[in-house]
N, C-alpha and C positions, 0 to 999 in steps of 0.2 A: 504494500500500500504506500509505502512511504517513498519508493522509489518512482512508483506512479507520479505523484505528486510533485517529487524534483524534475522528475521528464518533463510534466508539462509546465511548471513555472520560468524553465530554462525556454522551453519552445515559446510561451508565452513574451517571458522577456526578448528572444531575439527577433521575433515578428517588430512587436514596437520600435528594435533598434532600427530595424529595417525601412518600416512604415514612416516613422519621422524622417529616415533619412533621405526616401523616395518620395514622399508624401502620396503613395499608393501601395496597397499592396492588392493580391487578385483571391478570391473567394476559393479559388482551388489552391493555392497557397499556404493561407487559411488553415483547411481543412485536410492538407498532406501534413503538418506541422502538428496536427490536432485532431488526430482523426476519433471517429465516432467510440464515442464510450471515454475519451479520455476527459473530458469538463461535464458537468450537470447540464441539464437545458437551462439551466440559471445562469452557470458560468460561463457558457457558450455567449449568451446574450449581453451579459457584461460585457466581456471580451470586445466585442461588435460594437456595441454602445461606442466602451473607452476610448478605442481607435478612430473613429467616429468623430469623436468627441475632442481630441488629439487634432483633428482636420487631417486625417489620414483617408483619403481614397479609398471605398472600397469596390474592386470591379469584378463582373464576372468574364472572366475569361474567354468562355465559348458567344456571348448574349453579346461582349463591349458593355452590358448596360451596369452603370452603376447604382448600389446600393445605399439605399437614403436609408433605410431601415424603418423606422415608423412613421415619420418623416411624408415620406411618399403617399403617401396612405390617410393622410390626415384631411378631415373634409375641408372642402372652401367656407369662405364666409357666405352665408346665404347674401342672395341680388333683392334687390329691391325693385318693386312691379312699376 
């Protein structure tokens, strides 16, 4: 367990060195660094957040399209008749 946890805090921290340093990094990137089962769906989101949140780029590789996270998704201001 506890080696789990150094794997991914190292993978965690070299993404962000990364991501600050490019101000992008790509979702498949991402997710080779930290693959499924290694963060909670909590920690996962953080993760995304933080870099995010950092002004770090996130793209998806195959789509080009980048990742606003919730962001995207958020409704307009209703219009007025």
């Amino acid at each position: 367990m506890e080696n789990r946890i150094g794997k991914s805090y190292v993978a965690r921290k070299t993404l962000f060195a990364k991501g600050l340093k490019e101000g992008r990094l790509t979702v498949q990137e991402i997710e080779e660094a930290l693959p499924a089962g290694t963060l909670t769906a909590a920690e996962r989101w953080l993760l995304y957040y933080s870099l995010r949140a950092a002004q770090v780029e996130i793209i998806d590789e195959v789509t080009g399209q980048v990742d606003h996270g919730f962001m995207a998704e958020a409704p307009h201001a209703p219009q007025e008749h």
